[in-house]
C-alpha positions in Angstrom: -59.8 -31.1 -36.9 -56.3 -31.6 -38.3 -55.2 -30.7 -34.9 -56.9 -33.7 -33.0 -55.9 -36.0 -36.0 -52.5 -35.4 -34.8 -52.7 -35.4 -31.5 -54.7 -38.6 -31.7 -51.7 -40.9 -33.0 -50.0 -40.8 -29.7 -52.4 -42.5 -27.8 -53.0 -44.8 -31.0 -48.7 -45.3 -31.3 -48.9 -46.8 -27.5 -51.1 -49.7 -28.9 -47.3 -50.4 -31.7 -45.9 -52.3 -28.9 -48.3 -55.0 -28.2 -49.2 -55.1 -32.2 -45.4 -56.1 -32.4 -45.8 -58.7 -30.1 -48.9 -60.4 -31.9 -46.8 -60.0 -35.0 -44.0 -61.8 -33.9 -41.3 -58.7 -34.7 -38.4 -59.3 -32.4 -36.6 -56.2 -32.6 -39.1 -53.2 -31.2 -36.4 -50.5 -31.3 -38.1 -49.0 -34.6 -41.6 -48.7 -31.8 -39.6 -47.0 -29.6 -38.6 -44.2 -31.8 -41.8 -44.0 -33.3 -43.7 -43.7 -29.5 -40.7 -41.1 -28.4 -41.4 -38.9 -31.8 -45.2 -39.1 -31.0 -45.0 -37.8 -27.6 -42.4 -35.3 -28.9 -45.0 -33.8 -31.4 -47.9 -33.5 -29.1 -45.4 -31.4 -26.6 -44.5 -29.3 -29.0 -48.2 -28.8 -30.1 -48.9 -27.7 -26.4 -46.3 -25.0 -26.5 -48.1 -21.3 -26.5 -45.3 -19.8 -29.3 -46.0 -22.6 -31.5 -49.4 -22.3 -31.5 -49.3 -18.8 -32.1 -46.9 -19.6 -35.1 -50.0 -22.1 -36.1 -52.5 -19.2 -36.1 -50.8 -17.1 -38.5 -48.9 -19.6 -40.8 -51.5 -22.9 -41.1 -54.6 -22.0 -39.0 -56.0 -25.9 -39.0 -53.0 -26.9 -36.5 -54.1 -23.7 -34.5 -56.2 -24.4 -31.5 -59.2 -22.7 -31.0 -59.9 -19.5 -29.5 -61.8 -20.0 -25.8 -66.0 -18.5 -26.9 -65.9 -15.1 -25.4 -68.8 -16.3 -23.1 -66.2 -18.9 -21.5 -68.4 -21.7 -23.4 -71.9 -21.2 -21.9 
């Protein structure tokens, strides 16, 4: 579950941009970095070594293991 909470605030960081428009902030630079950092964690999240590293050190990040019935 942790795992989807963290990928989720990607897709929810692309919203930053037009919630700085409606709130007047001039200067978006700080929504940059914050979009660039969330797509940076959910790449590294995809990454086969780090998920191993996730299985042994802090399972909850780990992605689950594929049902040995392929899901049927």
């Amino acid at each position: 579950m942790l795992r989807n909470i963290v990928a989720y605030i990607p897709p929810v960081a692309i919203m930053l941009p037009e919630a700085a428009k409606a709130a007047g902030v001039e200067r978006v630079a700080w929504v940059a970095g914050i979009l660039a950092v969330a797509g940076g964690i959910t790449r590294v999240l995809a990454v086969p070594s780090v998920n191993a590293f996730f299985q042994q050190v802090f399972p909850p990040l780990a992605a689950a293991p594929k049902p040995p019935d392929g899901g049927r």
